[in-house]
C-alpha positions as a printed NumPy array, in Angstrom:
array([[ 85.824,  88.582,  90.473],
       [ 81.913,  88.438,  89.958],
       [ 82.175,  91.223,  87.593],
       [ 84.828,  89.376,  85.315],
       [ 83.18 ,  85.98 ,  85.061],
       [ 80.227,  87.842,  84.867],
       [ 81.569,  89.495,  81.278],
       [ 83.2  ,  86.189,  80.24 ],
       [ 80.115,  84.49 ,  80.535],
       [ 78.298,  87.386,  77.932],
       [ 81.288,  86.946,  75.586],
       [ 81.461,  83.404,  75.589],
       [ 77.49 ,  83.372,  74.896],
       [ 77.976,  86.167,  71.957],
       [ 80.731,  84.313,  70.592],
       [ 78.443,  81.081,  70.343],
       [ 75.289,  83.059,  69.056],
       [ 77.649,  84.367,  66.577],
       [ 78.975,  81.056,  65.16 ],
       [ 75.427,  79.868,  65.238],
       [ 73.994,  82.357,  63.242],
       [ 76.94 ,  82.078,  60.733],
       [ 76.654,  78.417,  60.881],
       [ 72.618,  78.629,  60.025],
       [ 73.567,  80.827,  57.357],
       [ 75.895,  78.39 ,  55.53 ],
       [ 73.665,  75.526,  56.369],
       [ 70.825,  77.322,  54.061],
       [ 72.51 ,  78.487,  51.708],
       [ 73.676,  74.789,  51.14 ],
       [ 70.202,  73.96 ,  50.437],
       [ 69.03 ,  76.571,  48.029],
       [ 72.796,  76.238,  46.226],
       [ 72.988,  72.15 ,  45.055],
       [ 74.933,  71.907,  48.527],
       [ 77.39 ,  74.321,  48.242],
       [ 77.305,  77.115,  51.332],
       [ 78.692,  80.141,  50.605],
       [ 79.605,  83.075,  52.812],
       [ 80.586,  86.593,  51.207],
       [ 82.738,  84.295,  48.515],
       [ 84.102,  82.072,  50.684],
       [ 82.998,  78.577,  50.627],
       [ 83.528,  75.602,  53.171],
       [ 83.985,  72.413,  51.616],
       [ 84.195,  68.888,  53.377],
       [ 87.445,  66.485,  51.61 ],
       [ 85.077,  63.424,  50.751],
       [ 88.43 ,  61.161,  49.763],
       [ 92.17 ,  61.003,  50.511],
       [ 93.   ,  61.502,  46.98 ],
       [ 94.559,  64.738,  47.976],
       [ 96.843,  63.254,  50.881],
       [ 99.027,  64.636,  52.034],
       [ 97.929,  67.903,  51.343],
       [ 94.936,  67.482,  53.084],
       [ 92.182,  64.026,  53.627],
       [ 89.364,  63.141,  54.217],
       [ 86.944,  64.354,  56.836],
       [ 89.011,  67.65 ,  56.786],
       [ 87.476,  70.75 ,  56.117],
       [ 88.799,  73.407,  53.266],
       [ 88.076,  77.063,  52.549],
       [ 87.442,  77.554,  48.895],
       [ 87.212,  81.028,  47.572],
       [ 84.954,  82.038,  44.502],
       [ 86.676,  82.919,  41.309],
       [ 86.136,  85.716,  39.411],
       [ 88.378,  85.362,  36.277],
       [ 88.953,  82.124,  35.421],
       [ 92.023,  83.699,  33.614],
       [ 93.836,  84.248,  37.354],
       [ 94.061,  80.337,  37.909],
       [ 97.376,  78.909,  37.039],
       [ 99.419,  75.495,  37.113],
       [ 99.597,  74.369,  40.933],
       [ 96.613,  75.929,  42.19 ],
       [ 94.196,  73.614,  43.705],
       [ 90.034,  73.843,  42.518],
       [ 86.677,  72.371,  43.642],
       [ 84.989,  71.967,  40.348],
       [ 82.067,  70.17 ,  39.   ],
       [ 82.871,  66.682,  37.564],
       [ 81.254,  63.511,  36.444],
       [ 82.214,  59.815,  38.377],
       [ 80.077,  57.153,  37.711],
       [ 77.486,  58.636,  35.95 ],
       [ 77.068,  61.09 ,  39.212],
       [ 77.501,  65.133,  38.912],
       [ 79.878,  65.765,  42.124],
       [ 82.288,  67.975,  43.262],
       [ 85.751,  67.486,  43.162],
       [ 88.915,  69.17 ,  44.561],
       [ 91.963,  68.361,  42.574],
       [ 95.416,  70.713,  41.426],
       [ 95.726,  72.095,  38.046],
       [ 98.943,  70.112,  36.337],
       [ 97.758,  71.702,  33.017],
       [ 95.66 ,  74.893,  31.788],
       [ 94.533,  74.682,  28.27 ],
       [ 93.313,  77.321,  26.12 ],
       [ 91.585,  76.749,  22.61 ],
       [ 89.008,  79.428,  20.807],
       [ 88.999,  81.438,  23.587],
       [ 87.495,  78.304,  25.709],
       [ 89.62 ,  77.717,  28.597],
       [ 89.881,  74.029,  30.768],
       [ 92.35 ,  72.55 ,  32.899],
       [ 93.804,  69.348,  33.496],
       [ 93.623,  68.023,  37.287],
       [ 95.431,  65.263,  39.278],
       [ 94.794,  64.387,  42.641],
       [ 98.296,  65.235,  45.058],
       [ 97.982,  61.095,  45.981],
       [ 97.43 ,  60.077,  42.155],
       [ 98.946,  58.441,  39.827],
       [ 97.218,  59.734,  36.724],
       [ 95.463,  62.453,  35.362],
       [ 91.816,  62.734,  35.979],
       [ 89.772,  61.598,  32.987],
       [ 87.691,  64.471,  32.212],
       [ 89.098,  68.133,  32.427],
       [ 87.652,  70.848,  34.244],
       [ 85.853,  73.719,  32.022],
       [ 85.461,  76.965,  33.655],
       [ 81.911,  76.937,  33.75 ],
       [ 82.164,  74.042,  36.455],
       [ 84.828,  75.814,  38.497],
       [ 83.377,  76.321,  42.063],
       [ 86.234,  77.953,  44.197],
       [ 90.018,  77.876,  44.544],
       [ 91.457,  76.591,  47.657],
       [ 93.029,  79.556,  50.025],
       [ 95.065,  77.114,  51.89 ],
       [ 92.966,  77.172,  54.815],
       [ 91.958,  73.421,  56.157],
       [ 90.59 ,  72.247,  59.352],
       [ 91.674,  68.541,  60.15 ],
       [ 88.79 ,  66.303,  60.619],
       [ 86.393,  69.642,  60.782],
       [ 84.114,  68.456,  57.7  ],
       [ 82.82 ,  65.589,  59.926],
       [ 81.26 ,  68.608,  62.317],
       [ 79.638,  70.618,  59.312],
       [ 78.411,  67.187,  58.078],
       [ 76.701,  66.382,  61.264],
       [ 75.356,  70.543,  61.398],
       [ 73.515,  69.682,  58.43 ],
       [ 71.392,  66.683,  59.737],
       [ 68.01 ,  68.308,  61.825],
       [ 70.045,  66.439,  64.791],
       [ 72.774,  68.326,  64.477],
       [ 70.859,  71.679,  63.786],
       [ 68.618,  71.365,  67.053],
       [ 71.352,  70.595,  69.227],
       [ 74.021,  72.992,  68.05 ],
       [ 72.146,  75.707,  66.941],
       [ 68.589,  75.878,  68.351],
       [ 69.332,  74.773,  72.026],
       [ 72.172,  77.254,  72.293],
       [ 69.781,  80.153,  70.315],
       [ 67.561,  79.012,  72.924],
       [ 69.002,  79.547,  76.002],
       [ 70.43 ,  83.066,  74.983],
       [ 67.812,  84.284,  74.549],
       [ 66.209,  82.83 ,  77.564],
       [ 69.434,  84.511,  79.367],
       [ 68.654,  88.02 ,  77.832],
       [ 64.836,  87.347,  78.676],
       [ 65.889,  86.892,  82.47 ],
       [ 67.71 ,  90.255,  82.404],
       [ 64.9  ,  92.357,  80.972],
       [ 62.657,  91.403,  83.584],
       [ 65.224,  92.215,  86.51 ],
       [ 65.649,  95.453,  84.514],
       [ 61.938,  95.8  ,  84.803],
       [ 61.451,  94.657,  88.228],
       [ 64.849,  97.427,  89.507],
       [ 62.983,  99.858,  87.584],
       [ 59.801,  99.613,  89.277],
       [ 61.572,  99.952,  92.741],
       [ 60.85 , 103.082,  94.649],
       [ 63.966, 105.05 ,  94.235],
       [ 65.256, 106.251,  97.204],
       [ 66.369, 109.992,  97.401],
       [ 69.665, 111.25 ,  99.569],
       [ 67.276, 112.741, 102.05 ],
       [ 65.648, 109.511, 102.241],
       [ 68.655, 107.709, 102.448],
       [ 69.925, 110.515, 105.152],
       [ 66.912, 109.627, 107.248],
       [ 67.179, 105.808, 107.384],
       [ 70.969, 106.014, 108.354],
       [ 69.574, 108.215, 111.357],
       [ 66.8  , 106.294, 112.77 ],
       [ 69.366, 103.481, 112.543],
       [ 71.357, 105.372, 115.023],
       [ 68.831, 106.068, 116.969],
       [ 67.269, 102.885, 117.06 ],
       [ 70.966, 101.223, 118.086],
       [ 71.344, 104.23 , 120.638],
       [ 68.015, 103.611, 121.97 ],
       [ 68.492,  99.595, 122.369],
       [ 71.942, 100.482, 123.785],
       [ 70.264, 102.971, 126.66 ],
       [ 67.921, 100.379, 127.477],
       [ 70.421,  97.391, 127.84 ],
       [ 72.545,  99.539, 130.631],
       [ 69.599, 100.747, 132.36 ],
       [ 68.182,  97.084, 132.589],
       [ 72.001,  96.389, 133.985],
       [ 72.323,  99.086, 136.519],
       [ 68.671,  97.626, 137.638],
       [ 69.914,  94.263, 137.75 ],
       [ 72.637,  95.58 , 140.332],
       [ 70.488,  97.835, 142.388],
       [ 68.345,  94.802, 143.035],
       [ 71.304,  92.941, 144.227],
       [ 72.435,  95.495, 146.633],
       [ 69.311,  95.602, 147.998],
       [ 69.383,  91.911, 148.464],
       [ 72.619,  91.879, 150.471],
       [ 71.499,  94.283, 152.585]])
């Protein structure tokens, strides 16, 4: 039973080292990518309104992929591309109701699921970011949000970082200290079993001969 909560406990730690260092990764490459993280293509993307509801809303978290012909994108598919509102470069995450092509340019027309109209400006395929894969996480954006404040970063990712390797620390030196034990041979082993039995056979020998002088006294007593 030891043995099994023993390996549980290693996987469970592996497991979290894993999502921390994958977590870190997306986290950086945030910074150095005007906050967009992006991992082998795929791109994790926090809903920032409900103008997509029901589809998905905000505080949910969607998996974008990275597009490599904008020519593959179609009527109905859903982008994250680079828009203006307000004055303000943002992202945006809106389906394609229409794909326009003029002098080999190509742009689409987007509409939020829960909107009425059109947006106002249409998306070029320089500001495409990623095409959504249909993966969401409900309410999941709020975590990565939080994983990107230095809170967030100490407590999820350098305390447990932290304590593995503390954990693996721990085991090298019991390695170490095992290691440096005198290893004991079969002979030796051979030889300890049998002074033990001759230490319990000598203890036993003594114990009957204190009895049998225990009841010599009291004979002589009686007499």
């Amino acid at each position: 039973m030891k043995k099994v909560l023993k390996i549980t406990a290693n996987v469970l730690v592996w497991i979290i080292l894993i999502l921390a260092l994958l977590i870190t990764i997306m986290v950086f490459s945030s910074g150095r990518n005007n906050g967009i993280s992006n991992l082998l293509g795929y791109i994790p993307m926090t809903v920032e309104s409900d103008s997509m509801k029901p589809t998905f809303k905000k505080n949910d978290l969607i998996i974008c992929k990275e597009v490599d012909d904008v020519y593959s994108l179609k009527k109905g598919d859903v982008i994250t591309f680079w828009t203006i509102i307000d004055g303000k470069k943002v992202k945006n995450t809106h389906r394609i109701v229409e794909v326009n092509e003029f002098e080999n340019t190509r742009s689409f027309v987007t509409r939020g699921d829960n909107n009425n109209q059109d947006d106002t400006m249409p998306a070029y395929a320089g500001d495409v970011i990623g095409k959504w894969t249909d993966v969401k996480l409900d309410g999941f954006g709020k975590v990565m949000n939080f994983l990107r404040t230095k809170t967030g970063f100490f407590v999820c990712i350098v305390i447990p970082m932290a304590v593995f390797f503390l954990i693996e620390l721990y085991k090298f030196v019991v390695t170490l200290i095992e290691l440096k034990k005198p290893q004991l041979t079969d002979e030796d082993e051979e030889e300890i079993k049998k002074r033990a039995i001759e230490e319990y056979l000598a203890a036993q020998k003594k114990e009957a001969t204190a009895e049998d002088n225990g009841a010599s006294a009291e004979v002589q007593v009686n007499k």
